[in-house]
C-alpha positions in Angstrom: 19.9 -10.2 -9.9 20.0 -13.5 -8.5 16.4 -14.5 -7.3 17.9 -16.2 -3.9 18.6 -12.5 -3.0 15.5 -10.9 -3.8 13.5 -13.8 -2.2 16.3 -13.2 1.0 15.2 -9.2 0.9 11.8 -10.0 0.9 12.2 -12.0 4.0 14.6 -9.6 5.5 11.6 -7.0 5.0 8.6 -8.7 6.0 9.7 -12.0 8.6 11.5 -9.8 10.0 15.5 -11.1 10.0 17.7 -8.5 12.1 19.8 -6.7 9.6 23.2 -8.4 10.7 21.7 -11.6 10.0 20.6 -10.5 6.1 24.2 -8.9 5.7 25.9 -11.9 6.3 23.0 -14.3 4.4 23.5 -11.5 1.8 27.7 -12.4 1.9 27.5 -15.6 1.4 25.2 -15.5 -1.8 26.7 -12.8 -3.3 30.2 -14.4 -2.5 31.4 -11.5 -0.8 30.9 -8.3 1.4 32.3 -6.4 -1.5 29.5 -6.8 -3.2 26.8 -5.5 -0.8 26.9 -2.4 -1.2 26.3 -2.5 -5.3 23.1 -4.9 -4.2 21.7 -3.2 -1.6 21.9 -0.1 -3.9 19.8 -1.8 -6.5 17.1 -3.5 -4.1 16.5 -1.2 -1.2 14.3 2.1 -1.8 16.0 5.2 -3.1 12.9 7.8 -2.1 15.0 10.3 -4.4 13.4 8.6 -6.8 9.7 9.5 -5.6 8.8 12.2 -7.7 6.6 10.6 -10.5 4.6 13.8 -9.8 6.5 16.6 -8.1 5.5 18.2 -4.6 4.8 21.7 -6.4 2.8 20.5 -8.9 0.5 23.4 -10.4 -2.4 21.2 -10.8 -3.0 20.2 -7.3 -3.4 21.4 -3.7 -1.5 18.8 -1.1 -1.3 19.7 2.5 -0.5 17.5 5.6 -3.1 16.3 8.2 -4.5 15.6 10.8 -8.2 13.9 12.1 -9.3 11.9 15.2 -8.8 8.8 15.0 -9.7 5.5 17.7 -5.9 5.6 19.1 -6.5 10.4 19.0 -4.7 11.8 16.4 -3.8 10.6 13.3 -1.5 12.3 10.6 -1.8 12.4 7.1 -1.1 13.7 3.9 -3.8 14.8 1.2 -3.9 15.9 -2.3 -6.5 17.0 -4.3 -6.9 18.5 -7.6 -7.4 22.1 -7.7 -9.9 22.7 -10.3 -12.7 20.2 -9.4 -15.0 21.2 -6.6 -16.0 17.7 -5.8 -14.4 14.4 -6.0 -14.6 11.3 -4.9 -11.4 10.5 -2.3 -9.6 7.6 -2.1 -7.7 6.4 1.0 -3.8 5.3 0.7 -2.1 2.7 2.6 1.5 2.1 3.2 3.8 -0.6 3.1 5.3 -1.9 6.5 8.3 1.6 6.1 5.2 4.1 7.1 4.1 7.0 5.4 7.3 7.7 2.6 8.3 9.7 -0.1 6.9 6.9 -2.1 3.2 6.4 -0.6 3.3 10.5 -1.2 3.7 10.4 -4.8 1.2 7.7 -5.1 -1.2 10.0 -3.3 -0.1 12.9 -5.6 -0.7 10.4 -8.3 -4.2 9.4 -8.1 -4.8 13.4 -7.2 -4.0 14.2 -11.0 -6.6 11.5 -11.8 -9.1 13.4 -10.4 -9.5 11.8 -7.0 -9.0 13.9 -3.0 -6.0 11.6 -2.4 -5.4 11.1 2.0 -2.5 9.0 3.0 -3.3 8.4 7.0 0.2 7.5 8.8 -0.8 4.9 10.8 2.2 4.6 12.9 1.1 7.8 14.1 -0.1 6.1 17.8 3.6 5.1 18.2 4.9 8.8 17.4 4.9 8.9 13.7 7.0 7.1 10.9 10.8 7.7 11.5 13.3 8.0 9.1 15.0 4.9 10.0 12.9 2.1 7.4 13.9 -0.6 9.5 13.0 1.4 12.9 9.2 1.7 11.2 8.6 -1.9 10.3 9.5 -2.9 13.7 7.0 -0.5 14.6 4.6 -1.5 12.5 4.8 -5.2 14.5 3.7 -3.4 17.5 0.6 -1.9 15.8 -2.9 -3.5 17.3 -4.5 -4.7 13.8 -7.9 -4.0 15.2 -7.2 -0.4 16.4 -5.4 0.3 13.1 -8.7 -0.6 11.2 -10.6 1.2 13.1 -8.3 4.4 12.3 -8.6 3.4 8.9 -12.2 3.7 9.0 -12.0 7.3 11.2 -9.5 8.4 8.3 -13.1 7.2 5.4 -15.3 9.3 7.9 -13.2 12.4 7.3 -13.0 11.8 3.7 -16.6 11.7 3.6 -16.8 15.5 5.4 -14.0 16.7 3.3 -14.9 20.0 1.6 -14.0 18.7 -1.7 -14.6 15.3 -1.5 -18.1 13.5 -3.2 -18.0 11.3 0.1 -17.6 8.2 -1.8 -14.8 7.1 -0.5 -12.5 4.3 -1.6 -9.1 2.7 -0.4 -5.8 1.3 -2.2 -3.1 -0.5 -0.5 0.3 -1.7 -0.8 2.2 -4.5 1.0 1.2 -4.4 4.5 -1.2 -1.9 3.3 -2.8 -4.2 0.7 -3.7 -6.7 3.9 -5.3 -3.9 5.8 -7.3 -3.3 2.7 -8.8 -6.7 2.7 -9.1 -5.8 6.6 -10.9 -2.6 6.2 -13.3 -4.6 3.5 -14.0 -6.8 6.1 -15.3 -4.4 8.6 -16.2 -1.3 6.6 -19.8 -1.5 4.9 -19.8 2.2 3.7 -16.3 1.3 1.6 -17.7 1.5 -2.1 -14.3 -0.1 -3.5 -10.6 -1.6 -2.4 -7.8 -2.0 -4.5 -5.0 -4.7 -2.5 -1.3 -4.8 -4.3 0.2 -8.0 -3.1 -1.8 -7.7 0.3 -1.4 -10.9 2.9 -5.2 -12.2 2.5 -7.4 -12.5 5.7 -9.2 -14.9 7.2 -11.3 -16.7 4.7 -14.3 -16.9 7.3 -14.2 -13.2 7.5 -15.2 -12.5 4.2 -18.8 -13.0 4.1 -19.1 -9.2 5.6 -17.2 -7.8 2.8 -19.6 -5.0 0.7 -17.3 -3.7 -1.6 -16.3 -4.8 -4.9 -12.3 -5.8 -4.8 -9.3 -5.2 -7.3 -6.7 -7.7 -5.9 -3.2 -7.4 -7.8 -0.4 -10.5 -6.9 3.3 -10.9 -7.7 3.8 -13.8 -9.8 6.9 -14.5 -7.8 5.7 -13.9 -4.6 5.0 -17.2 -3.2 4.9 -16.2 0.6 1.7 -14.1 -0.5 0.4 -16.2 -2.7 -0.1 -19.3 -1.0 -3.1 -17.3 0.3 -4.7 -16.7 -2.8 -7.2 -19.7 -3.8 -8.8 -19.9 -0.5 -9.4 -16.2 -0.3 -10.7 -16.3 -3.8 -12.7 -19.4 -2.8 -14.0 -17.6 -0.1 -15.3 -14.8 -2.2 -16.7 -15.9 -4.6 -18.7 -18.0 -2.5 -20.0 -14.8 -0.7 -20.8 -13.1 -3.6 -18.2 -10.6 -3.4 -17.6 -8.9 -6.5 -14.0 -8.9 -6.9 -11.4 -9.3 -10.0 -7.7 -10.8 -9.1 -4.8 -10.3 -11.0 -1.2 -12.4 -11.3 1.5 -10.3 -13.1 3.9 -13.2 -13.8 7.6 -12.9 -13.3 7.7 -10.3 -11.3 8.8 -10.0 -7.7 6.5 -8.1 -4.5 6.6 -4.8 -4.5 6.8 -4.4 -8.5 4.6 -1.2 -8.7 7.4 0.8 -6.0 9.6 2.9 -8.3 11.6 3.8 -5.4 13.3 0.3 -5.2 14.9 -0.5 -8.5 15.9 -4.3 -8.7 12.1 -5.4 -7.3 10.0 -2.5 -9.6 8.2 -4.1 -13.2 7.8 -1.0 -14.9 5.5 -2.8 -17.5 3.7 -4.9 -14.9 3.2 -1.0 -12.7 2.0 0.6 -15.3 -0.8 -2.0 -16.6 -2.2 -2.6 -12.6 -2.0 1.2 -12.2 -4.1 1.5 -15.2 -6.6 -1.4 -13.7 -6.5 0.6 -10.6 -7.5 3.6 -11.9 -10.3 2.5 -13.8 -11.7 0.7 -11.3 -11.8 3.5 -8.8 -13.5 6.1 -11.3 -15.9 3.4 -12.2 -16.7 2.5 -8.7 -16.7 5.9 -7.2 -18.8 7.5 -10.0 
């Protein structure tokens, strides 16, 4: 697919353009509204495809929600395996489309690895995430990033008093949910590790708070993220952060969600799913 579109999604998704305004961009690069259909079936998220692990998997126990958070009750969805009696948890955090089919899986996911698995909706102050995925990134612009941390850091309290959990608890994010990973570092001292795919990066003067060791995973081709990179890295290293940051080159934001099938690097998903993984078990031991 052409990279002008992609790049055009992208922006579509995360500036945010109103979605007449991408249809008709979307026209005139493709050369036609015929064609818009075909495309948008190739770039936007299909959640049937969400199923990497299935809801009634044998091996795990997954049940939705629910703990206090600074904005009352937040909403979640957790997963654990059923045969370990402790674990340590891991928190998930969504994209700017809210708690999905997709950010489910991926909770299911890291369950089979042998972590308590809580996905925390965090639109849940403004009624939950809808099923309309442009309705819940609007949404998500109305979110106070401060209060949203601090929910974040309510949902790593609960881990911690889980029944099954080890209470070490650790966080992965994606998207939107990779910056409020580098957020939660910033301002969470009991976080023992982070894990940030294609995450905006904060402040640079923020960092020198940060405790946890870091797994930062970029887009080659995501220059609107990117940009952000050196400075952040600058900044870490000069605070002693431990932290590792990875470039998979040539492919585009949003390569590790299956659900979306022009933007998802199958090779490059696999290898920073692997990183993740290792790092969380090593980290979390």
């Amino acid at each position: 697919m052409d990279q002008r579109i992609i790049d055009l999604y992208d922006e579509y998704t995360h500036a945010p353009l109103p979605r007449r305004v991408f249809l008709e961009r979307l026209a005139g690069l493709a050369g036609s509204a015929a064609a818009i259909p075909a495309i948008l079936a190739a770039i936007e998220p299909n959640y049937a495809r969400a199923a990497i692990v299935g809801e009634d998997d044998t091996r795990l126990a997954a049940e939705e929600i629910s703990f206090q958070g600074a904005t009352g009750d937040v909403s979640g969805y957790l997963a654990r395996p059923k045969l370990i009696d402790k674990a340590p948890a891991v928190l998930v955090i969504h994209e700017n489309r809210g708690l999905n089919a997709y950010v489910k899986d991926v909770t299911r996911r890291l369950a089979t690895e042998g972590f308590v698995a809580m996905a925390p909706d965090l639109l849940s102050p403004l009624g939950g995430t809808p099923q309309d995925a442009d309705k819940a990134r609007d949404m998500i612009g109305q979110l106070d990033a401060d209060k949203t941390v601090n929910n974040l850091i309510a949902g790593m309290s609960y881990l911690m008093a889980y029944r099954y959990s080890s209470a070490k608890v650790g966080a992965v994010g994606f998207c939107w949910g990779g910056g409020m990973i580098n957020r939660l570092a910033i301002k969470a001292p009991d976080l023992k590790a982070g894990v940030a795919f294609y995450g905006p990066t904060p402040d640079p003067a923020l960092v020198g708070t940060v405790k946890s060791p870091l797994l930062l995973h970029y887009a080659g081709l995501d220059q609107r993220i990117n940009a952000g990179i050196p400075a952040y890295d600058e900044a870490l290293k000069k605070a002693g952060v431990e932290h590792q940051i990875f470039v998979y080159e040539g492919v585009n934001h949003a390569f590790h969600n299956d659900t979306s099938a022009e933007r998802y690097n199958k090779e490059a998903a696999d290898l920073a799913w692997k990183r993740t993984v290792e790092f969380l078990k090593a980290k979390l031991a």
